[in-house]
C-alpha positions as a printed Julia matrix, in Angstrom:
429×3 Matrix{Float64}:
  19.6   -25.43    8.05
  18.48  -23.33    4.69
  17.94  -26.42    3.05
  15.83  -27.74    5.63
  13.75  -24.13    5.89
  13.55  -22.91    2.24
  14.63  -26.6     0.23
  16.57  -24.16   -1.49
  17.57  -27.06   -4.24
  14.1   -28.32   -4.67
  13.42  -24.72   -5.63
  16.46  -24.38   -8.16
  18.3   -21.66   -6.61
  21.07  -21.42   -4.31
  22.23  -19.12   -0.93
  24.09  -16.91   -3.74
  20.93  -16.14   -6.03
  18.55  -15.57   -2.84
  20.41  -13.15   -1.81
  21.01  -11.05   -4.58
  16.82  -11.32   -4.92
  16.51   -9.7    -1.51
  18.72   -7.27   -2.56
  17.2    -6.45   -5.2
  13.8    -6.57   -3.85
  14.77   -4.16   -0.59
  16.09   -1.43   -2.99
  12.84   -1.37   -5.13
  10.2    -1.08   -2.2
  13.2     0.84    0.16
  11.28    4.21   -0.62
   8.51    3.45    2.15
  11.41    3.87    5.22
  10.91    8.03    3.41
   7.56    8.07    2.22
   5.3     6.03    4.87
   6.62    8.55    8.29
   5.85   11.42    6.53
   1.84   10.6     5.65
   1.57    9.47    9.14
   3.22   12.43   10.87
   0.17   13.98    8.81
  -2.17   12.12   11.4
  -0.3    13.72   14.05
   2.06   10.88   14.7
   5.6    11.0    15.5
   7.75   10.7    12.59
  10.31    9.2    14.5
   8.69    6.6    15.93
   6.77    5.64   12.92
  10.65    5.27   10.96
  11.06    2.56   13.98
   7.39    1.32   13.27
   7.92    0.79    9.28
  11.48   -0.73    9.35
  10.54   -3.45   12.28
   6.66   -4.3    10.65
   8.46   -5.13    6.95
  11.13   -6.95    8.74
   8.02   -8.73   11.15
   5.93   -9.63    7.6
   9.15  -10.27    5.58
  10.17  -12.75    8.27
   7.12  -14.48    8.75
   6.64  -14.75    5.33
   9.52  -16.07    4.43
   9.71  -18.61    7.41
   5.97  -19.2     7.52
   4.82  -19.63    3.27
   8.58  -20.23    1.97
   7.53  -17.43   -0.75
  10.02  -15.05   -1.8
   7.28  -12.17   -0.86
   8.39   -8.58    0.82
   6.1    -7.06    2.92
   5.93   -3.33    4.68
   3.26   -1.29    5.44
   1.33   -0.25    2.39
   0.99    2.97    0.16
  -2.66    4.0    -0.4
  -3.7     2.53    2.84
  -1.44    4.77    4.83
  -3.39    8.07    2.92
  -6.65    6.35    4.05
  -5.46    6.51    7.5
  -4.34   10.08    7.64
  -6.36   12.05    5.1
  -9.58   10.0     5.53
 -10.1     8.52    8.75
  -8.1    11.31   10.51
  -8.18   14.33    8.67
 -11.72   13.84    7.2
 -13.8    11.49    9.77
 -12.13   13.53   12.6
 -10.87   10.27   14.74
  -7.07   10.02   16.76
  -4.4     8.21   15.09
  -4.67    5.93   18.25
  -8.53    5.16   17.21
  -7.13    4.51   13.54
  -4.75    2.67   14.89
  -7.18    0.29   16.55
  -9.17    0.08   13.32
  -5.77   -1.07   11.6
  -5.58   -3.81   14.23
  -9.3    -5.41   14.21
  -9.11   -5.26   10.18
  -5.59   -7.83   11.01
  -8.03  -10.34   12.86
 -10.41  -10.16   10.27
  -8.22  -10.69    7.5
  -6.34  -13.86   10.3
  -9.83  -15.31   10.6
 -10.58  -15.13    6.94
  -7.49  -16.86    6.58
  -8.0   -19.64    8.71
 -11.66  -20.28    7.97
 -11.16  -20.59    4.62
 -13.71  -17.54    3.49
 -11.73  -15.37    1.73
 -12.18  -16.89   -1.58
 -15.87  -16.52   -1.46
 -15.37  -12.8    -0.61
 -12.81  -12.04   -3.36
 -14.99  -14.53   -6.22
 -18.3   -11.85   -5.03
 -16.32   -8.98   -5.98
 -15.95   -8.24   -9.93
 -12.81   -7.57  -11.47
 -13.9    -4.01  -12.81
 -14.54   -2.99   -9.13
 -11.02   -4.34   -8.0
  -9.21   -2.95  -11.11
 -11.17    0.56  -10.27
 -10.44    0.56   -6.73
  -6.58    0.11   -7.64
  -6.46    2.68   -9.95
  -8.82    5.52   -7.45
  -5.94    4.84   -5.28
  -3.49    5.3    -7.95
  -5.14    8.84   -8.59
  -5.66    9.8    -4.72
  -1.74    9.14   -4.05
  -1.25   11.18   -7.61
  -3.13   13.55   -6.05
  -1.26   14.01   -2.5
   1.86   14.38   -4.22
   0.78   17.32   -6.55
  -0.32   19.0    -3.25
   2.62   18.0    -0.85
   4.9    19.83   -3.79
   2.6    22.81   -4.16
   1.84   22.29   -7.96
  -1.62   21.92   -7.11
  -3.43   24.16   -4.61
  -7.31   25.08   -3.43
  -9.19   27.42   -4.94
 -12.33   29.1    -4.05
 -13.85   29.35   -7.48
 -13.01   26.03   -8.83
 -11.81   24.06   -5.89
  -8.55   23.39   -7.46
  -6.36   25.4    -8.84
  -1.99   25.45  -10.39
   0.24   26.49   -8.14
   3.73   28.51   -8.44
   5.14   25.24  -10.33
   8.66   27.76  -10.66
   9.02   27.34   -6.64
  11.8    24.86   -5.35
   9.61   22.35   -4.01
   7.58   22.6    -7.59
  10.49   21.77   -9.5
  12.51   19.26   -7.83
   8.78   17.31   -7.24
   8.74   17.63  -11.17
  12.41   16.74  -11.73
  12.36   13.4    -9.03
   9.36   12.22  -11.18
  11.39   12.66  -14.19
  13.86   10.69  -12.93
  12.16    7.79  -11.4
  11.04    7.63  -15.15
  14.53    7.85  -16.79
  16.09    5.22  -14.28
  13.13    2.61  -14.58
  13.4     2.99  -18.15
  17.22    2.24  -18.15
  16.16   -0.85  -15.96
  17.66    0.3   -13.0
  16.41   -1.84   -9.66
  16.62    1.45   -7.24
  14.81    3.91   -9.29
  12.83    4.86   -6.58
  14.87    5.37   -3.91
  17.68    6.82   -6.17
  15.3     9.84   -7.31
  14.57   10.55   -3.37
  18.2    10.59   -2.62
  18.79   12.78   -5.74
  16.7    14.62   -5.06
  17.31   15.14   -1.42
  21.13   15.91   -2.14
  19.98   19.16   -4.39
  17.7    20.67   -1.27
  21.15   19.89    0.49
  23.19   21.49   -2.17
  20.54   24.95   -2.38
  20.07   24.95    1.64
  16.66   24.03    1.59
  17.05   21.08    3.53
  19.59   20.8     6.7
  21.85   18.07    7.3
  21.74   16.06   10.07
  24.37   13.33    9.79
  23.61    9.72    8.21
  23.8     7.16   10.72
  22.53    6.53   14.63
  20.42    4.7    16.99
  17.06    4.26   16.01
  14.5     6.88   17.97
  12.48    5.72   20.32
   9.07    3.87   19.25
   7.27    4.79   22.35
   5.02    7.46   21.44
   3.54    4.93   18.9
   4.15    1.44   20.37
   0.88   -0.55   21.54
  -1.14    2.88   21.03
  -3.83    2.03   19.4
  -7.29    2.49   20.89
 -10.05   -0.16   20.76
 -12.58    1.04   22.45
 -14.29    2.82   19.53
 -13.93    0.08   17.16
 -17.06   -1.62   17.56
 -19.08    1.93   16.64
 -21.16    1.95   13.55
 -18.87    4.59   11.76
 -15.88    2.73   12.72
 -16.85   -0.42   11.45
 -17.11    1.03    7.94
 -13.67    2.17    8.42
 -12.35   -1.05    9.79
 -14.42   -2.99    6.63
 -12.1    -0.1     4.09
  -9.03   -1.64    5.94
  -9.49   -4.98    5.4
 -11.41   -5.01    2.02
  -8.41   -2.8     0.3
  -5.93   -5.23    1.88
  -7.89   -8.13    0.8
  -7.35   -7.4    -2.47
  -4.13   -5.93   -2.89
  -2.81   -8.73   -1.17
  -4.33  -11.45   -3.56
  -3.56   -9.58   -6.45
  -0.12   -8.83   -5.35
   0.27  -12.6    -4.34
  -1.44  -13.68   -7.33
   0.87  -11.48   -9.85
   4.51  -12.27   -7.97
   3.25  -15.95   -8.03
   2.25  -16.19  -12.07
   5.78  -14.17  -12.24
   8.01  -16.79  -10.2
   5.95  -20.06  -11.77
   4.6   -21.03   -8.25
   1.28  -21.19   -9.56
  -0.24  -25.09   -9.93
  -1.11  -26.96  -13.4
  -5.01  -25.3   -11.9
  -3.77  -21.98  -11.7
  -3.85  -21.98   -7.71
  -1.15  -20.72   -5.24
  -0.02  -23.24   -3.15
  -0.25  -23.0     0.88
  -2.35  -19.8    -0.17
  -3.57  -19.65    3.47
  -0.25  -19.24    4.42
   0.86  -16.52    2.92
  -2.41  -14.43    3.98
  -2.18  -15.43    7.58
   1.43  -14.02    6.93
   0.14  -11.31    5.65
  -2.64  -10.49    8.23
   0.15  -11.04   11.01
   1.91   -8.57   10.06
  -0.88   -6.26   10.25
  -1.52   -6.91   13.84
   2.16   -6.52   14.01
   2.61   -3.15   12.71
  -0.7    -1.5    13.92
   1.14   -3.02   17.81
   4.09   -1.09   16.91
   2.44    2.5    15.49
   1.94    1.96   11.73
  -0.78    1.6     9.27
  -1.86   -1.53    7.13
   1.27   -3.87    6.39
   0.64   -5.93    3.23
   2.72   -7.87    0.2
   4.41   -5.41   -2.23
   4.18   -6.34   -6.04
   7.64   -4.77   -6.28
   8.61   -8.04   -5.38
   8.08   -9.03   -8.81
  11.53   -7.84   -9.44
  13.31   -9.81   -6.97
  11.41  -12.8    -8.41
  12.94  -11.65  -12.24
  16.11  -11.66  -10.37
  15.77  -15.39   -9.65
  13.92  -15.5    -5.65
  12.6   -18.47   -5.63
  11.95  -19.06   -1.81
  11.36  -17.62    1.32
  15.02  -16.95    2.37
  14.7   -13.69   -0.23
  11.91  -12.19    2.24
  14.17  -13.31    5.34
  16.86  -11.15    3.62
  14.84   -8.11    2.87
  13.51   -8.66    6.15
  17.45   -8.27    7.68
  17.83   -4.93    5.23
  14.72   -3.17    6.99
  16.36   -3.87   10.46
  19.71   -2.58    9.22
  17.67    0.25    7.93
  16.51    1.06   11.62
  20.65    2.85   11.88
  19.34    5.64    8.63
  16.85    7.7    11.07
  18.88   11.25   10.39
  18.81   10.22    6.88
  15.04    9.52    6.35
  14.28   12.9     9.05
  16.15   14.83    6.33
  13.5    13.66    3.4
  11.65   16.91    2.1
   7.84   16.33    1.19
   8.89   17.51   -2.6
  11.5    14.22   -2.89
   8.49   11.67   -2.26
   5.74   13.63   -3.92
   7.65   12.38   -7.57
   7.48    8.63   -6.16
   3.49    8.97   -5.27
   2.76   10.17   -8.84
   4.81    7.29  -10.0
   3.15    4.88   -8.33
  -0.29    6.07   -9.26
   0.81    5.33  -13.02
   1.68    1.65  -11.63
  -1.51    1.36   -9.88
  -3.41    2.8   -12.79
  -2.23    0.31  -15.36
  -4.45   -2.05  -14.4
  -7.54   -0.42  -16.1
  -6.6    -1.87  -19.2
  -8.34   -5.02  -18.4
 -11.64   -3.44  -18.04
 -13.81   -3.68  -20.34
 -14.54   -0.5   -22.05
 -17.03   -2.28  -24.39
 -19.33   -2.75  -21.45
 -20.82   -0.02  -20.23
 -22.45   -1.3   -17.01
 -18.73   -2.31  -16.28
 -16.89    0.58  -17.1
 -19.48    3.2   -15.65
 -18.8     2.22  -11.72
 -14.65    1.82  -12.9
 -15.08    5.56  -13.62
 -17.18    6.29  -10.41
 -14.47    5.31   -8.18
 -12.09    6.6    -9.94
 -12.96   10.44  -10.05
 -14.91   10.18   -6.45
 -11.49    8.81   -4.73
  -9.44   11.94   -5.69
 -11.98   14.21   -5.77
 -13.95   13.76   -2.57
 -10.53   12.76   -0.82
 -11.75    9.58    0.73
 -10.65    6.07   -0.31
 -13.6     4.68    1.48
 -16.23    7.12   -0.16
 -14.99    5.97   -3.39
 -15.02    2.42   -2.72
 -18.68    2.85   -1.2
 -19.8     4.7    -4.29
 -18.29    2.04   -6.75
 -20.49   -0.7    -5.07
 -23.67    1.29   -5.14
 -23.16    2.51   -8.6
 -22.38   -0.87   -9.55
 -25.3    -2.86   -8.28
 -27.6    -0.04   -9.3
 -26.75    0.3   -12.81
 -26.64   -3.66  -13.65
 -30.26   -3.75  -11.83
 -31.52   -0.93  -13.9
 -30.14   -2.47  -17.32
 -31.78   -6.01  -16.44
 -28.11   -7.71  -15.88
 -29.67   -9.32  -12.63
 -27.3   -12.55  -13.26
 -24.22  -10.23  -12.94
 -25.04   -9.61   -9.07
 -24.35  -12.03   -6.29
 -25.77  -11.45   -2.4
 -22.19  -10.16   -1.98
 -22.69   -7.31   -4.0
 -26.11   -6.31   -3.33
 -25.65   -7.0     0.8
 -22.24   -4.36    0.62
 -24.16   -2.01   -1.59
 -27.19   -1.99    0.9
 -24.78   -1.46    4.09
 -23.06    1.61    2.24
 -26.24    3.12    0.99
 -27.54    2.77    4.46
 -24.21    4.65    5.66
 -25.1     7.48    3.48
 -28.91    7.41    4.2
 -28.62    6.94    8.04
 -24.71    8.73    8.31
């Protein structure tokens, strides 16, 4: 039956090896059953039921990936797009979490119709690679930036906005000291960095009584207060739209250049540099969105850290299946993940701004018309606290400064029609 689902020996790998890349894959991207509850419970979500939420939309996307594409391709809900749902669209824009919810869902169409009509390539080919390299990287320094505040090391200040905190408090320090060791483990080539540091880091609020325990194992909470919540009825407004356009334009992307990446990684990539039943793997992808927004979480989309479950020889789907079967497993570690502080996940934010930011090397700093809107969204992401404000800048910047240097053949109608629709969101709120 795994011959006839993943042609394991067509692939060159065996039941043995798959396994072991699912392994391997799970511990690298585990952090998100800790991290992704506790930005939603900022959006006034129940933390419970969102633990329920993450675990069963990776295992949804890891399965359907796996069975659907026959790519050895993890998916869960992502990081970046789960800050855009509670700082911006909640906190700032002032909408529900149901309402966000609904946004979450609509953007999942989209991205299934793109899919299936075969459109997407037109959409990513309109957008240049300095804008997707700066969008990454704003993200990067947004996340950076809600970890540095969720440990207290940075704080507000009323004569320059932002200010150092008490970095000698406990949640200062051990924020500083998981970071560190994230570092130190990837460094030694250790698979579980991530998750490691949290535990770490976890076991010293234990150890000083600043965090209570509360066992390891039971049944999963109920997913009630989040399952089939989400509101649609406000969707279709003008401001919503913009919000539903973030969703699906900062999935877009990651998810080609997360497929695109894990792909050149694993050799699945043609002698034209394409990706194979391409179309697959986003519908995967954009089912698994619908899927998790149904149960109570924000975007789910493919995680590059399954580059290292591809290094450790996944060559097929059946490595998603199995990282799919370790997030449902995971569903029995709720008193575990309820006893994560906010300062044992701020260390693994700042850590994966540095992987979002590396990126930027590819830009090119000769240019300046290219580098100018890079460095627009990169400092208006953090610093107006709005993923979508920063992509929206980025595009204007972008289509205004080529115009206004004569580089006319450097714009397409893609970039000049999403530059008009965001200047018009400005001009006409």
């Amino acid at each position: 039956m795994l011959e006839k689902l993943f042609k394991l020996k067509q692939n060159h790998t065996t039941l043995k090896q798959e396994v072991i890349a699912g392994v391997t894959t799970f511990l690298t991207m585990a952090y998100i059953i800790f991290v992704n509850p506790m930005i939603l419970a900022g959006a006034g979500m129940d933390q419970g039921a969102v633990f329920v939420a993450t675990c069963l939309a990776a295992a949804v996307g890891c399965l359907v990936m796996g069975l659907m594409a026959n790519y050895p391709i993890a998916l869960a809900p992502g990081m970046g797009l789960n800050a855009f749902f509670t700082y911006t669209v909640v906190g700032e824009m002032g909408y529900s979490w149901e309402t966000a919810l609904g946004a979450v869902f609509m953007s999942g169409i989209c991205f299934l119709i793109l899919s299936l009509v075969r459109i997407r390539e037109w959409i990513v080919n309109s957008i240049p690679m300095s804008l997707r390299l700066g969008i990454a990287a704003g993200i990067g320094l947004f996340l950076a930036l809600i970890g540095l505040k969720s440990a207290g090391i940075v704080v507000a200040s009323p004569a320059t906005l932002v200010t150092m905190g008490d970095v000698t408090a406990f949640p200062a320090v051990m924020a500083v000291l998981g970071f560190f060791l994230i570092i130190a483990f990837v460094n030694r080539g250790m698979k579980s960095a991530v998750i490691l540091s949290i535990l770490a880091i976890t076991g010293l609020g234990l150890l000083f009584g600043d965090v209570q325990y509360h066992g390891l194992v039971s049944a999963p909470p109920s997913i009630a207060p989040t399952f089939m919540k989400m509101d649609l009825s406000a969707v279709l407004e003008v401001s919503m739209l913009t919000v539903v356009f973030a969703f699906l334009f900062v999935d877009l992307f990651d998810t080609s250049g997360t497929l695109i990446a894990v792909a050149h990684r694993g050799g699945f990539l043609d002698d034209k540099g394409r990706l194979p039943r391409l179309n697959r793997a986003l519908s995967a992808d954009s089912l698994a969105t619908i899927a998790g927004a149904a149960l109570g979480t924000s975007t789910t989309t493919s995680y590059i850290e399954s580059t290292s479950g591809v290094s450790a020889g996944g060559r097929t789907g059946l490595t998603a299946v199995v990282v799919g079967i370790l997030f449902l497993a995971s569903l029995f570690i709720s008193p575990l993940a309820g006893m994560i502080p906010a300062y044992a996940t701020a260390g693994t934010l700042f850590y994966v701004a540095i992987l979002m930011m590396s990126g930027l090397v590819h830009v090119e700093w000769e240019d300046l018309t290219e580098t100018a809107p890079v460095v627009v969204v990169c400092l208006l992401m953090p610093l107006t606290f709005s993923i979508a404000t920063g992509i929206a800048f980025g595009f204007i910047s972008y289509a205004a400064i080529k115009l206004m240097c004569g580089r006319f053949r450097d714009l397409n109608a893609g970039i000049l029609v999403l530059a008009a629709l965001f200047l018009a969101k400005f001009i006409y709120g």
